[in-house]
C-alpha positions, 0 to 999 in steps of 0.5 A: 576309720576306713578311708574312702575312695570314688570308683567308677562303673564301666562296660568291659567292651571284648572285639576280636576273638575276645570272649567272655571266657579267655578274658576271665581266663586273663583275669586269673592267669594274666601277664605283666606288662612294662610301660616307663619303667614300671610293671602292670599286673593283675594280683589277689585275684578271687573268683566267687561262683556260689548261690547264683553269684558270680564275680572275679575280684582283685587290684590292677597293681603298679610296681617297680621292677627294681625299686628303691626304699629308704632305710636306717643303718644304726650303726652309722645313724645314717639313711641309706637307699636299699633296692627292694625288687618288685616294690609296689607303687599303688594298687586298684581294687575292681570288680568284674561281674560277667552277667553285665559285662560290668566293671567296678573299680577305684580312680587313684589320684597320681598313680592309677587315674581312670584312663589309666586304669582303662588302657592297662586293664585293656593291655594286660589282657591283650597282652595275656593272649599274645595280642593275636586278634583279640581287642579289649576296652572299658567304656563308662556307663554315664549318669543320664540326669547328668549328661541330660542337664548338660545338653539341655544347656546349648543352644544348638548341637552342631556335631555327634560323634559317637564309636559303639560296639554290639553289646552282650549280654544287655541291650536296650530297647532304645538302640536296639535297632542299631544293635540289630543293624550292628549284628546284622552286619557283623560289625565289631565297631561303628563310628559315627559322625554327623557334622552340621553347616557352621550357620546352623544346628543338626536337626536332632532331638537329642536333648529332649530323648536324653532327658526322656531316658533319664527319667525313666523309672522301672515301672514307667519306660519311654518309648519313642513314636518311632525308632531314633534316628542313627546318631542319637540311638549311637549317643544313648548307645555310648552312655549305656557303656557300648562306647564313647560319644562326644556332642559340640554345641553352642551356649550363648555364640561360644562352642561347648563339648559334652563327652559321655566319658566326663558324666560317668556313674561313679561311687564312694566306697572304703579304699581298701573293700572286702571282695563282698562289699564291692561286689555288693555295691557294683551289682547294685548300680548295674541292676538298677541301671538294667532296671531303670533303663528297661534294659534286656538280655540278648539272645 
């Protein structure tokens, strides 16, 4: 019986001259990087561009330059180390579907966690393209029932701090007028902070709009009475995928931080999936993400 493993769904955010082109091109031709004595790389690399489909499959693979495995010589029945060039230390299969800008990939306890996955993924394709102005990153799309039942435990919110980056292709009619302002400004990446006086909260009705969002359904959408304030259309930006968000609240007098990263979208799957099956999954969860949260296509 295939062993299963829990793989995260992400937005794979391209800054600079990054396009959706020379990052697919990075994925098919990439480079290998070193960092503590072992080398990063992209392997088994599949494209599949048939039927209205299109999604590139392979595995963020760890090796050691000059490993060393364990062997028996008979003659002395004795143990004797062996050095094995490029030995494989761990491998993590993904999904990439450019029609959400969507990543789909496999969290492997001790070798290649999630953030691991995320910096090496990022630093591989910088790297492919000689670092020259290009900028990648993965950013988590969030389980909003999640992060929703979360906020709705503080007392108050006494801090937003949210980076977000212009979308492409989605957005969604929550933030699109951030994203408009974003564009309009020709802005690759905003922070923003909002810090409320210790005595008392921020006047945000973010708990209430989060919770609103999560329940949306794809025949029922919420539409708010008037555009979000900046900070929470930044937040609900952030959870979509379009960056990272950190809210610090009070429960019961004690100071409680909420990240959009800890509430992501993850799945079960075989460990070791055919190209199809994680290609199947993903698009499922994207599609429903498009449909349940009204999401559209830019221009």
């Amino acid at each position: 019986m295939a062993k299963k493993g829990t793989y995260y769904a992400g937005r794979v955010l391209k800054l600079g001259t990054l396009t959706q082109s020379s990052l697919m091109e990075a994925l098919r031709n990439p480079v290998s990087i070193r960092y503590r004595g072992n080398a990063w790389t992209f392997t088994g690399i599949e494209e599949y561009k048939e039927f209205g489909q299109h999604y590139i499959f392979g595995r963020l693979s760890k090796y050691s330059p000059k490993g060393e495995v364990g062997v028996v010589d008979e003659k002395t029945r004795s143990e004797k180390k062996q050095i094995e060039p490029n030995l494989l230390v761990a491998s993590s299969p993904f999904v990439y579907i450019p029609e959400h800008s969507g990543i789909a990939f496999l969290h492997v306890s001790n070798n290649i966690e999630t953030q691991t996955f995320i910096k090496r993924f990022s630093e591989i394709v910088e790297a492919t393209h000689s670092k020259f102005f290009v900028d990648c990153d993965i950013e988590l799309v969030s389980d909003l029932k999640t992060f929703s039942a979360k906020l709705a435990s503080l007392d108050g919110i006494y801090k937003i701090d949210a980076r977000v980056s212009p979308p492409n292709p989605l957005f969604s009619p929550l933030w699109q007028h951030l994203e408009h302002y974003l564009r309009s400004r020709n802005t690759d990446r905003m922070t923003i902070v909002e810090d409320a006086p210790s005595s008392e909260p921020l006047h945000t009705d973010l708990p209430s709009i989060v919770e609103a969002a999560s329940k949306q359904t794809e025949h029922k959408a919420f539409t708010p009475t008037a555009p979000l304030a900046i900070g929470d259309a930044a937040i609900l930006m952030a959870a979509d995928g379009y960056g990272s968000g950190t809210i610090r609240g009070k429960r019961d007098n004690e100071t409680v931080v909420i990240k959009t990263s800890e509430t992501a979208l993850n799945f079960s799957l075989d460990k070791n999936p055919t190209p199809l099956a994680l290609y199947e999954k993903a698009l499922k969860i994207f599609r429903n993400i498009q449909e349940q949260r009204h999401m559209e296509h830019g221009d």
